[in-house]
Every structure is written in structure tokens, then in C-alpha cells.
N, C-alpha and C positions, 0 to 999 in steps of 0.2 A: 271078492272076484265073482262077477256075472256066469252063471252057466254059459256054455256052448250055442248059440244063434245058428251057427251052421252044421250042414251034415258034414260026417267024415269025406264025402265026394266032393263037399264043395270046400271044404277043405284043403283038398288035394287038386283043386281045380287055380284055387287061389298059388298056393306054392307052384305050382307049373307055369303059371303066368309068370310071377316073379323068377323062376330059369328060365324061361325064353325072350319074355319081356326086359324084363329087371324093374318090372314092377305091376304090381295090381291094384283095385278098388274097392272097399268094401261101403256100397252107396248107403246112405242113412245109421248108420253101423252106432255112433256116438249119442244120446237123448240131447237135441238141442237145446231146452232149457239150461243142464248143464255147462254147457258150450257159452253161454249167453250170461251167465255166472263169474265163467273164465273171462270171458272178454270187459267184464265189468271191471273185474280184479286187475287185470292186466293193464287197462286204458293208466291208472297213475304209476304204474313201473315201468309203463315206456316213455311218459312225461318226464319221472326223473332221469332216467338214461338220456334221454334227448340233454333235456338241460346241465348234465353235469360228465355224460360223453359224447355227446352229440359233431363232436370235433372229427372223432374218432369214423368215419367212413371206409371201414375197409371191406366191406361187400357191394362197394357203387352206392357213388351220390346218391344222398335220401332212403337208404338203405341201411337197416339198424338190425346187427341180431341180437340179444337179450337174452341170458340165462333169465329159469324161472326158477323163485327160492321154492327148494322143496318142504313147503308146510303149508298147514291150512287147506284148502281148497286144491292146490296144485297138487298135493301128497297125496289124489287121489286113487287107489288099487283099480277101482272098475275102470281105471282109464290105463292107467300104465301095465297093469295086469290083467288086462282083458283078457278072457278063457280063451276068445278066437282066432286075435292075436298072438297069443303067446303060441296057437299049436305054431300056426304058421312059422313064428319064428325059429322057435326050437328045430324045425325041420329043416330051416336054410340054415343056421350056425350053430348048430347044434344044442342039445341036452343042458349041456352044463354053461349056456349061454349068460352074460351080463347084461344090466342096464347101465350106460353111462352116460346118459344124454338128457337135459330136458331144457329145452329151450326157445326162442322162436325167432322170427324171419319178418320180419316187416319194411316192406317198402310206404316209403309217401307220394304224393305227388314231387316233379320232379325228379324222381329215379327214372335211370336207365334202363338199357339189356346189358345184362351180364356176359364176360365171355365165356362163352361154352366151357364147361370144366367138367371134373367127377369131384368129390369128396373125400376121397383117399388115394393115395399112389397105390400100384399094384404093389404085394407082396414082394414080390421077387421082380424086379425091373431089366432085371440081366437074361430073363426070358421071354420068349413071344409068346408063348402060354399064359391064357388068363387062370386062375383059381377059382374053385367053388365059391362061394359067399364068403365075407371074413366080416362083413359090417351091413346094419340094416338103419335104414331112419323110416320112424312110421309117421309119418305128417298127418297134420288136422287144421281147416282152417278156422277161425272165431268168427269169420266171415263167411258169405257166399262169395266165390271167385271166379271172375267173370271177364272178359276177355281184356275190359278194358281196368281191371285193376290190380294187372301184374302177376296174370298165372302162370305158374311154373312150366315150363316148357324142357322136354325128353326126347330122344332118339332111345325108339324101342330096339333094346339087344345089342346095347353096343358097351354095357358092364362086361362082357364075351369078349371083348374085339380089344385092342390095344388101342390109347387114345388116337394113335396117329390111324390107324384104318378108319376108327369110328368119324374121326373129322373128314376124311374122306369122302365117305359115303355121305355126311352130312351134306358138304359143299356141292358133291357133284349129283345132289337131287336125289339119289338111290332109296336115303334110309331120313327121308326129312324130320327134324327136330317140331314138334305139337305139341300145344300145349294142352294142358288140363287144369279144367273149369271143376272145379270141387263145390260143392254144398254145402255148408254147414249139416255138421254131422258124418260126413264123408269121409273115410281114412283110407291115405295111401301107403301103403309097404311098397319101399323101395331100398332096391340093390346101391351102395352109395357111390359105385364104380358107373354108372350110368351118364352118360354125356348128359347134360342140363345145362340150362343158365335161369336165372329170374328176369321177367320184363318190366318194363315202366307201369307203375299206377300212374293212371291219367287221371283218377277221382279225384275228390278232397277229402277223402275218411283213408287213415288205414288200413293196409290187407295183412293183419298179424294170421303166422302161418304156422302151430308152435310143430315141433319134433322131440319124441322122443327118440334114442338109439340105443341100439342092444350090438351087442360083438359079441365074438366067439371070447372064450374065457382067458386066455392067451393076449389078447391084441389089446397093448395100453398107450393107448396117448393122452400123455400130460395135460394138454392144453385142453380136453373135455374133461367132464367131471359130473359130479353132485355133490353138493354137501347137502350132509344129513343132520339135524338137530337131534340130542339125542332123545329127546321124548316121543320126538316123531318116530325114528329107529325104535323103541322099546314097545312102540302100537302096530307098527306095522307086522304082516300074516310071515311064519317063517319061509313060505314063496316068495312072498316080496322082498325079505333079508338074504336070501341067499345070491339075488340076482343083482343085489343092491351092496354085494357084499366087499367088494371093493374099493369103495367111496368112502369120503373122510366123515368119520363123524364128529362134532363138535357141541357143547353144550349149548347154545343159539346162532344164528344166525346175526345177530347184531353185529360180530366184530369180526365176521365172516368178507373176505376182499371184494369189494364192487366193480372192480375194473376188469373190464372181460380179457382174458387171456389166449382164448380163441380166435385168433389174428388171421393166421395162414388158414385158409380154407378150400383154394382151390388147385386140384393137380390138372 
């Protein structure tokens, strides 16, 4: 794990965005060479997904999300256990926070706009009350993302609001949905209650988007996960074990299930 980049002030600047916002930016944050390493590895695991789920469109035409196996290059600490990231996190879901997320988001040419969703139902539905944080996804793109190749688009502050006010204010102009143009190297922490949808890539390359996700300790859904190899489990730092402590571990990856399970995604 990387020492601290930021001060405790900006620190504290970051987590206020994400309460107000329901999300922040940390610009150049990730060593692009790294990133360019990822996208190397990545380009033939989203070949075989295409060709062998490629059926499977359930995030909109030409639109594919991908667990990524956690070994090797992906099983990297300086990326999922970044010092700057984690205060951040720890501070929206607490201390004794998980990871159970690693995965990514790629549109082709051909894809659409999504419809406006969040990532998780609220807690309690039987209330008008939103909740503190209960889920984070920290995005990174392997790309530069650019207007025309399918960036993520948000309504600042509406993880706060109940889906039906936040479409509201969306429709009638008030709290317009924007998108963001990310860098390579660029990571966002985001509240996963936040109105969003993905747009069309109109390129011909690509705009893989991965995510990682942490929750409060408490908050399990089946249909995300990790598996862990146990050799990779037996190297990784007791930081990374503890946050990672929930996930299945298995002796490889080989006879680990390929078919994503991750179906339902949007509330």
C-alpha cells in the first residue's frame, strides 16, 4: 500500500463531496503505465466474454460488464488498497468496511443510453428517509473518456433524494444529469445510490470502466463477490485480508464459474 498523496484537509474535502455530491475525483491519482498494463490484460478477457457471453446483454446493447479474476496483475494492493482511498472510504462506511467488488463496465460501438438508475435499492424502502452511505464504487477508466465514447453520466445529490424526486428534478431541468470525462489515471468515488446511466460509444475501440466496491460490513449481496485463489489469499497484507474477508476462497481459479451472476443492476 502507497503512502497518503493527500492532506488530511483534502482528505476531508474529498469525503464532503461525496455527502453532497455522491461523488468525487481524485485527477491523475492511479500511474498510467499501470493502467496500460490493465488494459493489456484485459483486452483478451473481454474477447472471451464477448465470444462465449456475448448473448447475454443485460446492461444495453453492446454493453458488457466482466468480473475480473483476482490474480496476477489485478490482485494488485496499491490499486484496491490505496492509503487515499481507503481513508476516504472508511469515513463514508465505516471502519470495519469490505471489499466485494472488482469488475468492469464496457460499452462498444453500438451501445445506447441507459435508463437513469442507482445501484442499489435504498435500505429501507417503506421510508422517505435516505441513509448514510451503505455502498461505494470507486471507478477507473483503462481509457481516456471522452464525450463521444460513452461517459458516465450523474445527477449531483440525488443518493439524498428518493429515486422518484431525483427523476424529477432530473426531467424538469432543476438538477440536470452530466457527464464525466475521466483521464486515464483518474478515479471516482461514488455513492452507488446516485441517479446515473451509461451513454453510447460512438468509437470503434472500447471504453472498459473497471470498479472496484466496498460496503459496510453488514451489507451482503450474493450476486457480487471475489473469489480468491488461495495463494493469492496467503500473500496478500493482513489490510487486505481483513477487507477481503468475506469472499470465497478457492485453491484456483480454473474451475471457478464464468458466467456472470450479476444480472439485476439497476433500481
Amino acid at each position: 500500500m502507497k503512502k497518503n498523496r493527500f492532506s488530511e484537509i483534502e482528505i476531508k474535502q474529498f469525503i464532503d463531496e461525496v455527502k453532497h455530491d455522491g461523488f468525487c475525483v481524485l485527477s491523475g491519482h492511479f500511474p498510467k503505465d499501470k493502467l496500460l498494463k490493465w488494459r493489456e490484460e484485459f483486452a483478451p478477457l473481454f474477447q472471451e466474454h464477448i465470444e462465449n457471453q456475448g448473448q447475454i446483454e443485460n446492461r444495453g446493447a453492446n454493453r458488457y460488464y466482466v468480473t475480473l479474476p483476482f490474480e496476477n496483475l489485478f490482485a494488485d494492493e496499491t490499486i484496491f488498497a490505496d492509503a487515499d482511498i481507503l481513508k476516504i472510504v472508511e469515513n463514508l462506511v465505516g471502519e470495519d468496511f469490505v471489499m466485494c467488488q472488482l469488475a468492469s463496465d464496457t460499452p462498444l460501438k453500438g451501445s445506447d443510453y441507459q435508463e437513469i438508475h442507482r445501484d442499489a435499492p435504498p435500505l429501507f424502502p417503506e421510508s422517505e428517509n435516505e441513509t448514510p452511505a451503505f455502498q461505494l464504487a470507486v471507478n477507473f477508466p483503462l481509457v481516456d473518456v471522452t464525450t463521444e465514447n460513452g461517459p458516465f453520466e450523474v445527477a449531483r445529490g440525488t443518493h439524498l433524494l428518493s429515486k422518484q424526486e431525483g427523476l424529477k428534478l432530473v426531467e424538469n431541468g432543476e438538477n440536470p444529469i452530466e457527464p464525466i470525462c475521466l483521464k486515464l489515471g483518474d478515479v471516482m468515488i461514488r455513492d452507488v445510490r446516485g441517479l446515473h446511466r451509461g451513454t453510447p460509444n460512438r468509437t470503434s475501440e472500447p471504453r472498459p470502466m473497471c470498479v472496484v466496491g466496498y460496503s459496510r460490513r453488514w451489507l451482503f449481496r450474493p450476486e457480487v463477490s471475489i473469489t480468491i485463489p488461495k495463494t493469492v489469499w496467503e500473500n496478500l497484507s493482513p489490510e487486505a485480508q481483513k477487507m477481503l474477508r468475506f469472499n470465497r476462497i478457492v485453491e484456483t481459479l480454473e474451475n471457478a464459474p464464468k458466467e456472470e451472476i450479476y444480472q439485476s443492476f439497476a433500481y
